[in-house]
C-alpha positions as CSV (number, residue, x, y, z in Angstrom):
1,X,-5.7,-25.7,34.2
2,X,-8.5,-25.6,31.4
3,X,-9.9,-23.0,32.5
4,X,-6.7,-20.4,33.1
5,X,-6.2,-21.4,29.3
6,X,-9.9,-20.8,28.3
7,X,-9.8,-17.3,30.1
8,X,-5.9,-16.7,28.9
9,X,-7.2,-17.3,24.9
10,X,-10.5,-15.0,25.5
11,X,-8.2,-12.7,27.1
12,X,-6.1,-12.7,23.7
13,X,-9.0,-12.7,21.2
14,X,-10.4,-9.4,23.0
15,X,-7.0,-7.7,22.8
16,X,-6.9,-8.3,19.2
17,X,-10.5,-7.2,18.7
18,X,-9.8,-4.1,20.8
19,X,-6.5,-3.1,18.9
20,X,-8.1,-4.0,15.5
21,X,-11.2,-1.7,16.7
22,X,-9.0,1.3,17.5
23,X,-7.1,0.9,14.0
24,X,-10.1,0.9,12.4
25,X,-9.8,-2.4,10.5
26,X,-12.7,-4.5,9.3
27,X,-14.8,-2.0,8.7
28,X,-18.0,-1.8,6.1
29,X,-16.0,0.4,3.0
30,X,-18.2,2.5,1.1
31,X,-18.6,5.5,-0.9
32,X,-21.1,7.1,0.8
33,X,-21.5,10.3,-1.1
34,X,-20.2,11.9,-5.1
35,X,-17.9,14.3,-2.9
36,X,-16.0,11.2,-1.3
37,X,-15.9,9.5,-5.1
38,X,-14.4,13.1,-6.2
39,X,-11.7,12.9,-3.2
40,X,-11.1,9.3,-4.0
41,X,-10.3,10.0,-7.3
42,X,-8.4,13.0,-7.0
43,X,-6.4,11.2,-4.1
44,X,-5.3,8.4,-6.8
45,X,-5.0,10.3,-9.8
46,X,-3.6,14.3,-9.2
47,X,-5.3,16.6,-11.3
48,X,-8.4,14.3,-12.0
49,X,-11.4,17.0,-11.3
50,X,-14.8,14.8,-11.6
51,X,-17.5,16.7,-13.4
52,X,-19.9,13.6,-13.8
53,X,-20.0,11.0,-10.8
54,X,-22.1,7.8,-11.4
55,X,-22.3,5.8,-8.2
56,X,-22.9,2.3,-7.3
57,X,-26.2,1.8,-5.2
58,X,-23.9,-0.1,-3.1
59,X,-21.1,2.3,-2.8
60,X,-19.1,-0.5,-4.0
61,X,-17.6,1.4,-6.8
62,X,-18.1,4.1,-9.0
63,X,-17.3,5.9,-12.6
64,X,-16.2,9.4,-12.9
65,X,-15.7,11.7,-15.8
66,X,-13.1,14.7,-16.0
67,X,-13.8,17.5,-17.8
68,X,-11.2,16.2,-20.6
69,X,-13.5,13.2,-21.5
70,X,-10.9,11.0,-19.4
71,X,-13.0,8.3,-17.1
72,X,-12.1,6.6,-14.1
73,X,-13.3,3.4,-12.5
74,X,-13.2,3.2,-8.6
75,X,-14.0,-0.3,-6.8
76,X,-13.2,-1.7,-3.6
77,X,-10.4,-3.4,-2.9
78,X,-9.9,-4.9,0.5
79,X,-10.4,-1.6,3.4
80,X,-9.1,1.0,0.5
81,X,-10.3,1.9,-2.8
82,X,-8.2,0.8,-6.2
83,X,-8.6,3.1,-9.6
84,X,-7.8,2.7,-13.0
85,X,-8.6,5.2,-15.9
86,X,-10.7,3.5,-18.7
87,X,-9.1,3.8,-21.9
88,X,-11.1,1.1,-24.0
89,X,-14.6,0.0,-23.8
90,X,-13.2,-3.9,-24.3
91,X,-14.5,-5.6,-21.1
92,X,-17.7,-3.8,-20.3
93,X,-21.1,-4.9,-20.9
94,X,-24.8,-3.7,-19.8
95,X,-26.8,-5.7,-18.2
96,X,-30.2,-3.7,-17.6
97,X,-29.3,-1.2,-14.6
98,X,-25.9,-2.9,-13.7
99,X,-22.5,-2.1,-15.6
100,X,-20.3,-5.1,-15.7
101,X,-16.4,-3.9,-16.3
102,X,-13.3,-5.9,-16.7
103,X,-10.5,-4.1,-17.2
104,X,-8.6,-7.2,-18.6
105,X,-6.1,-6.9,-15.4
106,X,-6.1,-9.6,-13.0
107,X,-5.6,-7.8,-10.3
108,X,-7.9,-5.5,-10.3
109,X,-10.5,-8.1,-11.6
110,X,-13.9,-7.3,-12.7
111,X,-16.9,-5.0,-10.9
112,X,-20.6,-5.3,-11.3
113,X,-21.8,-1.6,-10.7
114,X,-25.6,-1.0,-10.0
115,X,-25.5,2.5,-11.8
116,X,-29.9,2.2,-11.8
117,X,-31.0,5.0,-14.4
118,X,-27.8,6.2,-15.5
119,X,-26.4,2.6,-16.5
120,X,-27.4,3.2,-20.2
121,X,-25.5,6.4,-20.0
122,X,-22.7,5.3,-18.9
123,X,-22.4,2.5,-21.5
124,X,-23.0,5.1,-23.9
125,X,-19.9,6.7,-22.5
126,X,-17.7,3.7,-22.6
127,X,-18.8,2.8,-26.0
128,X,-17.2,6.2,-26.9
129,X,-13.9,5.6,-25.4
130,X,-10.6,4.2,-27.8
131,X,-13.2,5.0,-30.7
């Protein structure tokens, strides 16, 4: 009797596995390249045309620039990708080649971007923004 109840529950966890495999859940969620930032980013905001990508070594996240000045912040949220534009540079704060950014929401929370090189750029940017 154990054992048709061990091999009926093993039986259950691999169908779940399997259809959570064919949906395509659980899966490592990154932005692998600028092109899928740009696509992101025009997916969550129409009309947003990136002319500057800055991309977290991670893929975790990333910052974009339109050509109007406006920026975006894209981070990871769950199996999709959340974005807010940055209108303020309130809540964001250098820390050598990481950008910390809170954009005061709870919701969306607060990203630690590894933006190497361009992370004093970038803070440059924000610095600029609401000003």
């Amino acid at each position: 009797m154990i054992a048709v109840q061990l091999l009926g529950s093993l039986a259950a966890v691999l169908l779940l596995a399997a259809c959570a495999w064919k949906l395509g859940l659980g899966g490592d969620v990154r932005i692998r390249s600028e092109d899928e930032a740009r696509r992101l980013a025009r997916e969550a905001i129409w009309g947003f045309e990136a002319a500057e990508v800055g991309l977290d070594r991670a893929g975790i996240g990333a910052l974009l620039r339109d050509y109007t000045g406006r920026i975006m912040l894209l981070r990871r949220h769950g199996a999709h990708f959340a974005a807010r534009l940055l209108d303020s540079h309130e809540g964001i704060r250098l820390d050598r080649n990481f950008l910390v950014i809170s954009t005061g929401e709870r919701a969306f929370g607060t990203v630690t971007l590894d933006l190497r090189e361009e992370a004093q750029a970038w803070a440059g940017a924000l610095r600029r923004l609401g000003s």
